[in-house]
C-alpha positions in Angstrom: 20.1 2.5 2.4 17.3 0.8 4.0 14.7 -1.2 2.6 11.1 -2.1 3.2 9.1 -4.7 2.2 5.1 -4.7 2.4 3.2 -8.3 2.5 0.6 -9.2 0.0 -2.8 -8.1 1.3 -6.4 -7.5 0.0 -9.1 -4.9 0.5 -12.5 -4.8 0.4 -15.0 -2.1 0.1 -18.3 -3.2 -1.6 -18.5 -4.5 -4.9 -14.4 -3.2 -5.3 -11.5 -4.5 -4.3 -7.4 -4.1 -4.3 -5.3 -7.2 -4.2 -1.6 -5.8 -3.7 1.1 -8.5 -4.5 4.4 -8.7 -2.2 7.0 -6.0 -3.6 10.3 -4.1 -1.8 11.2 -0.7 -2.2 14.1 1.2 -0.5 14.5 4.9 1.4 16.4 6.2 -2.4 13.6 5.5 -4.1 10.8 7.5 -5.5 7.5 6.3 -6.3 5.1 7.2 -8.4 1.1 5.8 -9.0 -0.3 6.3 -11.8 -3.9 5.0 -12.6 -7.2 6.2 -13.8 -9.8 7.3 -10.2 -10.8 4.2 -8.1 -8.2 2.1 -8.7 -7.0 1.5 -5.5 -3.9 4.3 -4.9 -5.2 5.9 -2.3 -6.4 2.6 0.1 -2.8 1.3 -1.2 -1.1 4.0 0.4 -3.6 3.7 3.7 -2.9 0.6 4.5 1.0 1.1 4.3 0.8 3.4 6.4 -1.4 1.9 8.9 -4.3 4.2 8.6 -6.4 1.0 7.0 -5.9 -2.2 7.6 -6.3 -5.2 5.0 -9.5 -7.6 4.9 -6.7 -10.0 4.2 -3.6 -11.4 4.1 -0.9 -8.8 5.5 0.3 -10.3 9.1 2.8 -7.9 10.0 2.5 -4.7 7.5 5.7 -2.3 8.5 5.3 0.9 10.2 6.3 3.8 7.6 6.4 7.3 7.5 4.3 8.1 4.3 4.2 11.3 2.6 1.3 12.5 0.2 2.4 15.1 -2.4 -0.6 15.1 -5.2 
């Protein structure tokens, strides 16, 4: 079982912003976001997997493969 780790990191985009805490998760695992629109799930799931990149923090972000299933 592998796991993966993503840095704490903060975005930017106008007046809005997402501050994402360090947190783990592992290849078994399923996750699920919930949250009301422009809350950030979206530009979370970007900049794990590399399609964004943080205004801050997040030195070394890992490479992932991310899958979207709405």
């Amino acid at each position: 079982m592998a796991g993966y780790e993503y840095p704490t990191m903060t975005k930017r985009m106008g007046s809005c912003g997402l501050d994402v805490t360090l947190g783990q998760f592992t290849d078994s695992e399923i996750l699920v976001l919930l949250g009301d629109n422009w809350t950030g799930r979206t530009t979370f799931i970007r900049m794990l997997a590399g399609k964004l990149q943080p205004d801050e923090g997040a030195s070394c972000i890992p490479v992932l493969n991310v899958s979207y299933k709405p």
